[in-house]
C-alpha positions in Angstrom: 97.4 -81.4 7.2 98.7 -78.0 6.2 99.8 -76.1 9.2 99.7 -72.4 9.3 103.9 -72.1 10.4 103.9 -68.5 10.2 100.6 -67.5 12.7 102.2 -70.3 15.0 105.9 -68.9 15.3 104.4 -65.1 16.1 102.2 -66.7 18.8 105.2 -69.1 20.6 108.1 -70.8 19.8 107.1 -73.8 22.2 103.9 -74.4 20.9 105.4 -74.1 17.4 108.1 -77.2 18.5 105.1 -79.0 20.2 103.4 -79.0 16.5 106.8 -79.6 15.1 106.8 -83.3 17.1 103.3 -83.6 16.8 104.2 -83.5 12.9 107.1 -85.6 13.0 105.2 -88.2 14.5 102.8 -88.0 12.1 105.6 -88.3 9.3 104.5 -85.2 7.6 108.1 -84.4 6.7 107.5 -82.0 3.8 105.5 -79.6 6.4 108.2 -80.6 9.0 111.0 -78.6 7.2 108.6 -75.8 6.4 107.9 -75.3 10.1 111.5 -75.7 10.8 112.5 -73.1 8.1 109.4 -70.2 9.2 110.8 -71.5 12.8 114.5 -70.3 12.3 113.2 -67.1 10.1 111.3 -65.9 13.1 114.1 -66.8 15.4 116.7 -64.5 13.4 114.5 -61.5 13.2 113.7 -61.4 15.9 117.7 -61.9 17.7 117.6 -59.1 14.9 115.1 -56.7 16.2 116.9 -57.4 20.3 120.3 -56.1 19.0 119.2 -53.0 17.0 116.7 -52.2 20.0 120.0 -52.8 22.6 122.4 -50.6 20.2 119.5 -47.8 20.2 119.2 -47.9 24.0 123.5 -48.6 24.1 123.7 -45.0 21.8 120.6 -43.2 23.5 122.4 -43.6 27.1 126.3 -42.7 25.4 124.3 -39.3 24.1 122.5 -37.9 26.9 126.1 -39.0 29.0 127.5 -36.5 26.6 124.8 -34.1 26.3 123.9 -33.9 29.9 126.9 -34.0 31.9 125.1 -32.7 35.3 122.9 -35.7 35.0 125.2 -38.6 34.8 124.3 -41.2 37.4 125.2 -44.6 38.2 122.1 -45.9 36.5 123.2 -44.3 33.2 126.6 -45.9 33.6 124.7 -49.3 34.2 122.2 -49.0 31.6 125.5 -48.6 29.2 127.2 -51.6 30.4 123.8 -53.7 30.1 123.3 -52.4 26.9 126.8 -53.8 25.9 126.5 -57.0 27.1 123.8 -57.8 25.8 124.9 -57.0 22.5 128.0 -58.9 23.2 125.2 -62.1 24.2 123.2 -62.0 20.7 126.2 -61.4 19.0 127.6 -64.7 20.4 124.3 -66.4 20.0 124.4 -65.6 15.9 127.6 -65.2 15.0 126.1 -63.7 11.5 124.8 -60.3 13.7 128.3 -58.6 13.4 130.2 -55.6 13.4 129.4 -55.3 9.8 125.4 -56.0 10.9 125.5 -53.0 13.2 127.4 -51.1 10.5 124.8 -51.4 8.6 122.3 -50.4 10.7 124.2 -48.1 12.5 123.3 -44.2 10.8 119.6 -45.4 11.3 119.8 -46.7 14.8 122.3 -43.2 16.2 120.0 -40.7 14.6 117.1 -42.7 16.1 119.0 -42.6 19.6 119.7 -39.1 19.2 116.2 -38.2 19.1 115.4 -39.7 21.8 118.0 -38.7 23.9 116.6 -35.2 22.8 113.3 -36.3 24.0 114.0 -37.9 27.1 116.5 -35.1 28.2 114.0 -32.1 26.3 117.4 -31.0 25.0 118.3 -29.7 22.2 122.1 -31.6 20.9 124.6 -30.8 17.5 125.3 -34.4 17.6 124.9 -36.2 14.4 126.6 -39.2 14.9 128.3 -41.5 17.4 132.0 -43.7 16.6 132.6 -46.9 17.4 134.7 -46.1 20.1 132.2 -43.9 21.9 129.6 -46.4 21.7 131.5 -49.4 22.1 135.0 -48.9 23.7 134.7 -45.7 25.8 134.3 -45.7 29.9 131.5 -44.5 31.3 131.4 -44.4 35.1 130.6 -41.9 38.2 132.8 -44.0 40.2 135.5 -42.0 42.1 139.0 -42.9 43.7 138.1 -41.4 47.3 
């Protein structure tokens, strides 16, 4: 029976291994390793679409910290580490999604952080673009040595 892999991934990964075994069993192996195959597709874009949404959120947070230096808070600073350990997490996951992945996606995903950061904020920046360092290596913390 011809199963309809790509429907079943975009509605759940555990029904889609449930059909997987239900198809195994039936010996179907051709349709097996089509599942398996639309399966890890899905998986990757989507690990895909979680890092470039983390780096947008990572670089939306380091802009208004540099935009809006009044503002900073403790939830900014958190918000920043998050974002970075998350990224640190997928990138671990799929070792493929790399520094040269995010340099690839990475005028895209700053001018799309900058914006919002101007929206959120309703200010107005001459920022055009964010370095490695700043987004990645940089401290950002209210916390004070009294």
């Amino acid at each position: 029976m011809k199963r309809d892999w790509e429907e079943l991934t975009a509605t759940s990964y555990v029904d889609t291994v449930e059909e997987l075994q239900t198809t195994l069993a039936e010996h179907d192996y051709e349709q097996v390793s089509e599942g398996l195959q639309i399966l890890l597709i899905s998986m990757s874009q989507e690990l895909k679409r979680a890092l470039r949404s983390q780096l947008s959120r990572l670089m939306m947070h380091v802009v208004k910290w540099k935009i809006q230096p009044d503002k900073r808070s403790g939830s900014w600073a958190v918000s920043i580490l998050d974002a970075r350990e998350n990224i640190e997490e997928i990138m671990a996951e799929k070792p493929s999604l790399n520094r040269r992945f995010l340099e690839e996606i990475w005028v895209r995903t700053v001018q799309q952080a900058i914006r919002k950061a101007e929206e959120e904020t309703q200010y107005r920046t001459d920022l055009t673009t964010l370095t490695w360092q700043e987004v990645f290596e940089d401290e950002y913390s209210v916390l004070t040595n009294d």
